[in-house]
N, C-alpha and C positions, 0 to 999 in steps of 0.2 A: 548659428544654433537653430536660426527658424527652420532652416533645411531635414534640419535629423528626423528621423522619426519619434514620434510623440513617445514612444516605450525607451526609445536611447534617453531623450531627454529628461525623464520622470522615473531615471534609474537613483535609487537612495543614494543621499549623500553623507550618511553618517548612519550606523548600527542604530540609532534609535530611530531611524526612518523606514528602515525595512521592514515590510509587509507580511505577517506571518513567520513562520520558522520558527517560535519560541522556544522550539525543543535545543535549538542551537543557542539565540540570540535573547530570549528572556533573561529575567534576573537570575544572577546568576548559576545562569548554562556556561558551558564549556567557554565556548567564543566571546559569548558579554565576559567572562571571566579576563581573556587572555588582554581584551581591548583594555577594561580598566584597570591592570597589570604593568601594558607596556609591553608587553612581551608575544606581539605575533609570531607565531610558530607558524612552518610549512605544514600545507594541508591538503586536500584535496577534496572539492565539494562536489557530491555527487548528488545526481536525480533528474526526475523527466524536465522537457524543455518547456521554458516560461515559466520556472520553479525561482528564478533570480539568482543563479548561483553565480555567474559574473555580477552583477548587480551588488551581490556580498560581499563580494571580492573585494569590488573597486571602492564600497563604502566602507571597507575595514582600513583598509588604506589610509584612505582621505579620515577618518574616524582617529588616525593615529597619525596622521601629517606627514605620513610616508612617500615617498617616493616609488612612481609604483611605473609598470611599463608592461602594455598589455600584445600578448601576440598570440598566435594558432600556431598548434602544432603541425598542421598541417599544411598550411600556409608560408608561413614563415619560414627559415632555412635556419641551419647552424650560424649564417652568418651574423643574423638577427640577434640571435642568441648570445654569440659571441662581444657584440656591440652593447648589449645590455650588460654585461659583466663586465665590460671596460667603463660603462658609466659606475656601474656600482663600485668599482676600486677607484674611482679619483672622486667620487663624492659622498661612500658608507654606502650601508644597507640600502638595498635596492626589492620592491617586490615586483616579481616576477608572475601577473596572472595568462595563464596560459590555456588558453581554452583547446575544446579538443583532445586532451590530453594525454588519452588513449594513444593516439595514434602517435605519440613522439617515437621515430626510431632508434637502432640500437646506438648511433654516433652521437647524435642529441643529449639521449640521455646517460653517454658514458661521459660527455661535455658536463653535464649539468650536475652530477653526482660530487664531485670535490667540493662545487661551489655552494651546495645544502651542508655537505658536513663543514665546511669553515664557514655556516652563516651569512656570507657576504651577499648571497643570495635567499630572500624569501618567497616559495615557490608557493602559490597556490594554484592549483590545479583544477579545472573546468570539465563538467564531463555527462554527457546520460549514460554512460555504460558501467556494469556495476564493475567499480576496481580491484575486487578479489578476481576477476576473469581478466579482466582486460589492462590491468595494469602489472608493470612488469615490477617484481617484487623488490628488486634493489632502491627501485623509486618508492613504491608502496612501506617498505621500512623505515623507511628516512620521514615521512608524513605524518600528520593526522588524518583518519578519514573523519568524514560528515555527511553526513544524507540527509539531502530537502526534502521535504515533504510535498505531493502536491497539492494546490493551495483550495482552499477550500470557497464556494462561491464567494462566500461573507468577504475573505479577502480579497476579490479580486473587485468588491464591489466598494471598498475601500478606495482601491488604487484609481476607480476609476471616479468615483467625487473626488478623490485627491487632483485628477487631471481635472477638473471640468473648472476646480474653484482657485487652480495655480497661474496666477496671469503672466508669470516667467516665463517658467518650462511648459505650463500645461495649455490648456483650450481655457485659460479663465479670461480672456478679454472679448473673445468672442459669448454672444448671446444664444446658450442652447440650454433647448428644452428638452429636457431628456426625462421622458414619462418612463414609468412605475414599471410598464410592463417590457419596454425596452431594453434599461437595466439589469430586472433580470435573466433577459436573452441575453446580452452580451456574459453576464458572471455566467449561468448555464452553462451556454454554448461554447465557450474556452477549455472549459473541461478541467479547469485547472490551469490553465496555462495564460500566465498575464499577459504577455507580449503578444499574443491572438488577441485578447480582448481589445488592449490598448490600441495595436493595430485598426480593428473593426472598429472603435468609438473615433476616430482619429480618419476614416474613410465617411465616415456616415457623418462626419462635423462637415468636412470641408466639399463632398457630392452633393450635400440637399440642399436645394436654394432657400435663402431665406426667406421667411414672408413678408408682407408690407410695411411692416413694423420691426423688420431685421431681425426675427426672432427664427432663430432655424431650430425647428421641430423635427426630433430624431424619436420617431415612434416602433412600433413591434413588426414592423414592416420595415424600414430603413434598417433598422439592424439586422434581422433575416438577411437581408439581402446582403447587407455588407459581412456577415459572421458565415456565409452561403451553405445556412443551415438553418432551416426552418424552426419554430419555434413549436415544443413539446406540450402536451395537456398536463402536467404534472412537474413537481419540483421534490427534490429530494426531501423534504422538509414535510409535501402536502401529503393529505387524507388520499386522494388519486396516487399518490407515489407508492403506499402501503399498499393499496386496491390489487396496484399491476402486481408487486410481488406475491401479495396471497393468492392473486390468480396464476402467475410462474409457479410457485410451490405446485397448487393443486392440479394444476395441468402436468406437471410431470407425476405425482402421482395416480392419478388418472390415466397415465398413460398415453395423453395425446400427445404426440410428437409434433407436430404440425401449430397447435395452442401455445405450445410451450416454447418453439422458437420465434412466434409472434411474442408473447411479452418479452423474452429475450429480445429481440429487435427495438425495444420499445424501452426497456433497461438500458440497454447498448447507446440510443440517443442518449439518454441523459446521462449516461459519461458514470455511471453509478456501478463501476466495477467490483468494489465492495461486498455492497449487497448482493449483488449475482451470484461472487464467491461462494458467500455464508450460506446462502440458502440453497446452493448446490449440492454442498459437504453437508448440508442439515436431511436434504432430500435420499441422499445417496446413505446413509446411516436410518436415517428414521423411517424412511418408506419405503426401501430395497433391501437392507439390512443383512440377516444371514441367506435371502434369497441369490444375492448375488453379492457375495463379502468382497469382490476385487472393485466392485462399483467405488467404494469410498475411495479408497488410494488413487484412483484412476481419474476421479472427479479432481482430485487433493491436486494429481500433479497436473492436469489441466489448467487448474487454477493458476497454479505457477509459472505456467508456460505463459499464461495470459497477462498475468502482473510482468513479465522481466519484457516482454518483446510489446506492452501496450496495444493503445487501439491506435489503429483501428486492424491491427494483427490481431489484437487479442479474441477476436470473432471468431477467429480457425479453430482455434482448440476448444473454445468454449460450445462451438457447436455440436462439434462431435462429441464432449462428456453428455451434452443434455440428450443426444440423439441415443445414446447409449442407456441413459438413467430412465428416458422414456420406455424404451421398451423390452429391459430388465426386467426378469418378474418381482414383485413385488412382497415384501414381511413385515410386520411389524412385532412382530413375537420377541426380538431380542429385549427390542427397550420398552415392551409394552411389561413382559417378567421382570423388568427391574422397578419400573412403575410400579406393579403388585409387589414389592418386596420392600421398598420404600414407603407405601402407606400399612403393612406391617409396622414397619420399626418404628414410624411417627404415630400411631393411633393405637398401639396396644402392646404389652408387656410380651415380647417375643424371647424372655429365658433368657441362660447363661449359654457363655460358650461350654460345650462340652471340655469335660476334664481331659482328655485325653488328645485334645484338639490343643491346648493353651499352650504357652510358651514351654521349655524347658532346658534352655539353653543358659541355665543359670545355676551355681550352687545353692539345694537347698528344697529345687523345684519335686525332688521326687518324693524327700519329706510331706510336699502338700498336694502329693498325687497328680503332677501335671508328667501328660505325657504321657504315662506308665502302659498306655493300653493302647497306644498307636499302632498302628501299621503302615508300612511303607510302601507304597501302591509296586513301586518298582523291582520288590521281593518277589514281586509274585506274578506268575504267568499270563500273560495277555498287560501286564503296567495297570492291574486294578487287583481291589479284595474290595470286598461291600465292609461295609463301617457305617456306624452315622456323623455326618457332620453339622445338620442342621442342630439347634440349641431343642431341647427334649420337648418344650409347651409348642412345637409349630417342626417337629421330626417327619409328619406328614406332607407337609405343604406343597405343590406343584406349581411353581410360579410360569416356570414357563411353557407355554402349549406351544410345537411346532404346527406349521401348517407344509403343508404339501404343497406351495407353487413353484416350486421347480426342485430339481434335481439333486444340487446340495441340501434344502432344507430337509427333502425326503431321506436323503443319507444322515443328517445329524437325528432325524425323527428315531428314526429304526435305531440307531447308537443310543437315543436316549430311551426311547421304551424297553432295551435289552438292559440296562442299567438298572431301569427301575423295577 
């Protein structure tokens, strides 16, 4: 057992041991559900790596006194497979966690398909690939899916007091000092991913000698070293964390290209995919807006591209939206006129709707004059007739001004000054 690695060993042995996930494993979620049921259903746990989803596997198992037998689908052969179905008929239900999962072929899982519909087998399935793509659908119907989350520092800072104070499984009989700033290098620098952490606390316990007094000091240095990722000015948490993003914002509004892939680099350390997201899709609407209206979508599936394939992929695409948002030209006119149209409606009596505006799709409506005086834009030549639709106290109003910095807004400018 002293052989394994510290993250094999300090894998949960029972659902109330596992580390995060609540959206699964809190009170009752779905899977705390099925445990204190009795009733494990096949499933398959999907999400990025060192999220613990063998770890869930195996502690649902052992959580339920089952019998359980672990193999790769990619590893493993049909024979393996076929041996584990021989135990589960001469001694009941057998679970089947199978990591890799993706990758079973089509003989495997034509093997495996009888043995989910008569039960006799309990599959749970292992996987970082999403399984509406990559799993083949006869499997995927027969299942529940479940998606891990990846973990958040706090938990990985959990798992790793949980290792330092375990004198079984973990580093608890050895004497280590593990300072403030170390710790959180290692939750940082994992990114999410426990099995990096645990790994790196578990390299920097057993490389650094101990001192004179047996005490081995694992400082913001030893873990750099061993996580072979330097250690960030800023924590998602801190006052610097906020700093670098409102200088990301403004640097792409500004238009520097060059500013804006530095805080990007400097976001991208600290593993803070999120935020990047938000504030790209906030950039690409709020400060490019009808100057360049494809910036949003393009930023949008950027982002998407960045979440399914991770970092450190996730750099490629995210590069090229900010290179693009950078030197877009720039609007603020769409949501700066709904700003003005919003402090209307909250700070001063902006009328009724006009009568000929209101519903009338109703018996009764023409009695109280709704409707009666409409016009249907699409009657009439060019899909316009002038009407009013603003409410009669604010018929005047011009909420939105166009500006002229590029091409489109020029073309919607001249549409809306002929309008009006």
């Amino acid at each position: 057992m002293a052989n394994q690695p510290l993250a094999f060993r300090m894998r949960p042995k029972h659902i109330d041991d596992i580390i995060g996930q609540t959206q699964l494993v809190g009170s009752d979620k779905m899977i705390y559900r099925m445990v204190k049921a009795n009733r494990l259903a096949s499933m398959i746990l999907f999400g990025p790596p060192g999220t613990g989803k063998t770890s869930m596997a195996i502690a649902l198992a052992k959580s339920l006194d089952l019998r359980f037998k672990l193999l790769n689908a990619v590893i493993n052969k049909k024979k393996d497979m076929e041996i584990a179905v021989e135990e589960a008929k001469m001694s009941g239900q057998l679970v089947l966690i199978l990591d890799e999962v993706h990758r079973l072929d089509k003989a495997k899982q034509d093997f495996l398909l009888p043995h989910l519909e008569s039960n006799l087998i309990t599959l749970i399935g292992c996987t970082t690939s999403n399984p509406y793509h990559s799993i083949n659908p006869a499997i995927r119907s027969r299942v529940h899916l479940f998606e891990l989350s990846k973990l958040e520092s706090s938990d990985v800072k959990i798992a790793i007091n949980r290792a330092l104070s375990d004198p079984t499984d973990g580093l608890g009989n050895m004497q280590i000092n593990l300072t403030n700033e170390a710790l959180e290098h290692f939750s940082q620098s994992a990114n999410g991913d426990l099995r990096a952490a645990l790994n790196g606390l578990e390299l920097a316990a057993y490389s650094t000698p101990p001192s004179d007094n047996h005490i081995i000091n694992i400082t913001l240095e030893v873990a750099e070293a061993c996580m072979q990722k330097k250690s960030f000015s800023h924590d998602k948490n801190g006052d610097a964390h906020y700093d670098v993003l409102s200088a990301f914002q403004k640097s792409i509004r500004g238009s520097d290209v060059n500013a804006a892939l530095h805080y990007l680099g400097r976001l991208i350390e600290a593993g803070d995919l999120e935020s990047i997201a938000r504030r790209m899709i906030v950039c690409a609407y709020e400060d490019i807006g009808v100057a360049n209206p494809q910036a949003g979508p393009r930023a949008l599936a950027a982002v998407e591209a960045a979440e399914r394939v991770g970092f450190p992929e996730a750099r490629i695409p995210l590069s090229v939206a900010i290179v693009e948002l950078c030197l877009s030209p720039k609007s603020n006119s769409a949501y700066s006129a709904l700003d003005h149209a919003l402090t209307d409606i909250r700070n001063s009596d902006t009328g009724d709707i006009p009568a000929h505006l209101k519903d009338a799709h109703y018996q009764g409506a023409k009695k109280l004059g709704r409707g009666l005086d409409y016009h249907y834009p699409h009657s009439y030549e060019g899909g316009w007739v002038k009407q009013q639709y603003l409410p009669d106290k604010i018929k005047h109003k011009r909420y939105y001004q166009p500006k002229e910095n590029s091409k489109t807004e020029r073309t919607f400018k001249q549409i809306y000054d002929k309008l009006q």
